[in-house]
C-alpha positions as CSV (number, residue, x, y, z in Angstrom):
1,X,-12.8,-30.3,-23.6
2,X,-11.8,-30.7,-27.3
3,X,-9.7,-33.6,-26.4
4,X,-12.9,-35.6,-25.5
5,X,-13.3,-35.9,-29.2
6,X,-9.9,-37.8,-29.8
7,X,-11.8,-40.5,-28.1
8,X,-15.3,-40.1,-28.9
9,X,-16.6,-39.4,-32.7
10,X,-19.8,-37.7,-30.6
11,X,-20.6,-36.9,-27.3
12,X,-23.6,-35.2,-25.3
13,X,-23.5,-32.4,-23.1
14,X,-24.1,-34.1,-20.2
15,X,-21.1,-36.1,-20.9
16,X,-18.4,-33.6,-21.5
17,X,-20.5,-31.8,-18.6
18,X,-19.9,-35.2,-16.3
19,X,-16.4,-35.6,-17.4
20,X,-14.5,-32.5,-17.3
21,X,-16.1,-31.6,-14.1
22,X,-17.3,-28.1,-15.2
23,X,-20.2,-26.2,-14.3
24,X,-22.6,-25.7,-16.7
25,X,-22.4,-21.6,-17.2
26,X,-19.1,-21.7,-17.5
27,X,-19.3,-24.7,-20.1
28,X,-21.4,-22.7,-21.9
29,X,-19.8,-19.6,-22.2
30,X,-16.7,-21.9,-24.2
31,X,-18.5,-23.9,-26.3
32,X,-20.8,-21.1,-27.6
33,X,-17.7,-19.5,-29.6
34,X,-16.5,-23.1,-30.9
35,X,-20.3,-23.8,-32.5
36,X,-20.1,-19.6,-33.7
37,X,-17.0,-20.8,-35.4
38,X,-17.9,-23.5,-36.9
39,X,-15.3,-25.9,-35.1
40,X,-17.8,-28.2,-33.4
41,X,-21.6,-28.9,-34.8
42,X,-24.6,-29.3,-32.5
43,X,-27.6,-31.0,-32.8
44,X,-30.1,-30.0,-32.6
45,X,-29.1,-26.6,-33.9
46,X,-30.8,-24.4,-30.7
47,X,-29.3,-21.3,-28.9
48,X,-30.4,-22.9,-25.9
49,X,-28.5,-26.6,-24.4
50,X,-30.2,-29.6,-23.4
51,X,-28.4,-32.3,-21.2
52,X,-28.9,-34.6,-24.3
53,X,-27.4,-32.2,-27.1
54,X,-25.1,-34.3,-29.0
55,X,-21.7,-32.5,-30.3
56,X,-19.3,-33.5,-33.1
57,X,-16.5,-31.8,-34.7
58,X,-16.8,-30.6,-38.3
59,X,-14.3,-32.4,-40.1
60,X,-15.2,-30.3,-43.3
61,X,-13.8,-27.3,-41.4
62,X,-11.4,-25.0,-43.0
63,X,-9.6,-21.4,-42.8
64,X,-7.5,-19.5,-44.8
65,X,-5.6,-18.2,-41.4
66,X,-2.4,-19.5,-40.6
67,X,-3.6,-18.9,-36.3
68,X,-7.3,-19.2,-35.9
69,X,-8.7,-17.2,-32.9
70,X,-11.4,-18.2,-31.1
71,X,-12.7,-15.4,-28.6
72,X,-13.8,-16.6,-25.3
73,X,-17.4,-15.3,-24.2
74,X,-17.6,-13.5,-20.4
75,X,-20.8,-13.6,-18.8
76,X,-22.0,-10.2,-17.8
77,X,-22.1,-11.6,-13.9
78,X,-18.3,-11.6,-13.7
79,X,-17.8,-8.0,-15.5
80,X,-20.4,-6.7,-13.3
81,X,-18.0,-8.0,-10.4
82,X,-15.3,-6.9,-11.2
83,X,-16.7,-3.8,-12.0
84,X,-17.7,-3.3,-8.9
85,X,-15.0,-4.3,-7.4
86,X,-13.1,-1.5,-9.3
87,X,-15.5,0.7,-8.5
88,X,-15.1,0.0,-4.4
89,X,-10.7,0.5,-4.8
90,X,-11.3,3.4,-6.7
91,X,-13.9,5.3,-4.4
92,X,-11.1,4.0,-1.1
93,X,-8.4,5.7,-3.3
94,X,-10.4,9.0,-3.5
95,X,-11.8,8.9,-0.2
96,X,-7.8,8.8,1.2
97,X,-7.0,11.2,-1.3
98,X,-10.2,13.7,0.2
99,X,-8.8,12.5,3.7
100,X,-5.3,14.0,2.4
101,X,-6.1,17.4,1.1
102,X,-8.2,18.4,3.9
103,X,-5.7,17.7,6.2
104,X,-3.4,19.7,4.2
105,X,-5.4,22.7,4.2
106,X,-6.6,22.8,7.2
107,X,-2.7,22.5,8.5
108,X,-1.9,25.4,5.9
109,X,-4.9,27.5,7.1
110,X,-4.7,27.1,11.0
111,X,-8.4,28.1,11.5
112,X,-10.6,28.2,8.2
113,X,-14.8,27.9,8.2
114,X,-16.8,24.7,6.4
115,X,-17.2,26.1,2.5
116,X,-14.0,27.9,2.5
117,X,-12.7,24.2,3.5
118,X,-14.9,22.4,1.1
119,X,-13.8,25.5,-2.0
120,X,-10.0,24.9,-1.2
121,X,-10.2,21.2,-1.0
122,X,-11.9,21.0,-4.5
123,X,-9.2,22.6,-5.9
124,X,-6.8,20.6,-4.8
125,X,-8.7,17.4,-5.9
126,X,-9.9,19.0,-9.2
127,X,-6.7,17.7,-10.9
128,X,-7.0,14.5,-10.1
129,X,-10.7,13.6,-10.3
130,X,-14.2,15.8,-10.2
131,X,-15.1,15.4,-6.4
132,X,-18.6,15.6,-4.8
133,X,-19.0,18.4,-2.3
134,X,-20.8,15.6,-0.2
């Protein structure tokens, strides 16, 4: 994306949209931390972006650091999947581990009612996580 401006002094967002092929969330997400830093300038000066935006780098642009580092923004769409999809291998992982310790018990006890069961199997688990008597 910054090499567009090796050939072009100033270019639109549709344009860098149109030639690098990439969508326009995700487009987004790394030039907002370029304008934060200063590194590129857009006019008009809005949080929101038009198709006809127009971008130039700011030549007057200086730092005192050696390595600049320019953080790259994630949407809240993609943490919220991979959150989930966390949260899904962890809740398979406990339900094997449940799976494990009642089958352990119950092969230690021979014969054993529900809630003694359900109180043994607890403390088993308790070490690992805090499991639901569901």
């Amino acid at each position: 994306m910054l090499m567009l401006f090796n050939e072009h002094k100033e270019i639109n967002y549709q344009s860098i949209m149109h030639i690098t092929q990439i969508p326009a969330q995700e487009l987004q997400q790394h030039l907002i931390p370029l304008i934060k830093c200063k590194l590129l300038v857009k006019n008009p000066s809005t949080h929101s972006f038009a198709p006809e935006d127009v971008m130039t780098v700011n030549i007057d642009y200086k730092s005192s650091l050696f390595r600049n580092k320019i953080p790259v923004m994630v949407s809240k769409q993609t943490k919220d999947k991979e959150g989930a999809k966390v949260q899904e291998k962890v809740e398979d992982f406990r339900r094997y581990e449940i799976e494990a310790a009642i089958i352990k018990v119950m092969k230690a006890r021979r014969t054993i009612d529900h809630n003694a069961l359900q109180q043994e199997t607890v403390k088993l688990l308790i070490h690992k996580f805090n499991p639901d008597a569901a």
